[in-house]
C-alpha positions as CSV (number, residue, x, y, z in Angstrom):
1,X,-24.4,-163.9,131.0
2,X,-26.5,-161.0,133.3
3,X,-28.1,-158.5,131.2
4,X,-28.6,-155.1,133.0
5,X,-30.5,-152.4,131.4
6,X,-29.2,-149.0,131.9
7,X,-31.6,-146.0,131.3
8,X,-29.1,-142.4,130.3
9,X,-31.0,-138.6,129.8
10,X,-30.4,-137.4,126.5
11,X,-30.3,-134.2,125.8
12,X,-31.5,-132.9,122.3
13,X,-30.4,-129.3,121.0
14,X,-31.2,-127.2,118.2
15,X,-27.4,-127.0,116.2
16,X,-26.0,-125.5,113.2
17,X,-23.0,-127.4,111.1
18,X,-20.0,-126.0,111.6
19,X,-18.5,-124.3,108.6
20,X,-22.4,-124.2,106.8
21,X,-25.8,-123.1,107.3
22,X,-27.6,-126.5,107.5
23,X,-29.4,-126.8,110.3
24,X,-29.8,-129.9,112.3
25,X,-29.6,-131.2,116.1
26,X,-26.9,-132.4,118.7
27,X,-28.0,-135.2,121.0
28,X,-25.8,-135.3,124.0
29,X,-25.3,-137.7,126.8
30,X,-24.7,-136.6,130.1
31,X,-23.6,-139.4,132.4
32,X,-21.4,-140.4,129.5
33,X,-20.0,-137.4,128.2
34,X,-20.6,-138.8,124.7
35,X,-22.6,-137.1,122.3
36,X,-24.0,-137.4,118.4
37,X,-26.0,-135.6,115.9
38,X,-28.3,-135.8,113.1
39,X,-30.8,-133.9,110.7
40,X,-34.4,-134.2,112.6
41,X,-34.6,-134.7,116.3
42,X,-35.3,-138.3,115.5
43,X,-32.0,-138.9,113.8
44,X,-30.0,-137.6,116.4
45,X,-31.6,-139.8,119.3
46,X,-31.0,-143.5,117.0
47,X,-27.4,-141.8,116.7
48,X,-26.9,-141.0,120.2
49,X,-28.5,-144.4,121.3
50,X,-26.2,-146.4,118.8
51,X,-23.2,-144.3,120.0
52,X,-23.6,-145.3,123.7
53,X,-24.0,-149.0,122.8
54,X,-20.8,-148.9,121.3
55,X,-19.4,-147.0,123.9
56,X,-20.3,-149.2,126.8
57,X,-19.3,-152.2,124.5
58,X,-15.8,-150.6,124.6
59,X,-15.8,-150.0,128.5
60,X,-16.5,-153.6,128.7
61,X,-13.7,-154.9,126.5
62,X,-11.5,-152.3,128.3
63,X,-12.9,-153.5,131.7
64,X,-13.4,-150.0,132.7
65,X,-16.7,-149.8,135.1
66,X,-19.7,-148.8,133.6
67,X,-21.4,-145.5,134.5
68,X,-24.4,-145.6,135.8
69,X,-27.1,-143.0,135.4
70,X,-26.5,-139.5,137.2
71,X,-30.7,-139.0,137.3
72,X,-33.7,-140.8,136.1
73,X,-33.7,-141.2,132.2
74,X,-35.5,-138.3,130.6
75,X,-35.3,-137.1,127.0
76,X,-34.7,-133.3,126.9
77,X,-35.3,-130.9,123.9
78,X,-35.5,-127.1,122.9
């Protein structure tokens, strides 16, 4: 079995909860059009990373192709 590691940007923004006040962040994933959240910036990035792992997972079984970066793997915040 080949292994291949893939390295996606993340971006990391500021978010509010819809339909509240609590504040939090949304961690999206370009090249995948995928995205997750959580309560501290760390959250949402183990949520985003878990997220994609599951969704190239699926690709696989589907035997879709997997996406490959659209630009060097960088982890963006504001």
């Amino acid at each position: 079995m080949k292994t291949t590691v893939l390295n996606y940007s993340i971006m990391i923004d500021p978010d509010t909860e819809t339909g509240g006040n609590k504040s939090g962040f949304t961690a999206f994933c370009p090249s995948l059009g995928i995205a997750d959240d959580g309560d501290t910036v760390e959250e949402a990035l183990l949520n985003i990373q878990k997220t994609i792992e599951f969704h190239l997972q699926c690709l696989a079984q589907e035997g879709e192709e997997i996406p490959t970066p659209s630009s060097p793997a960088s982890f963006l915040t504001h």
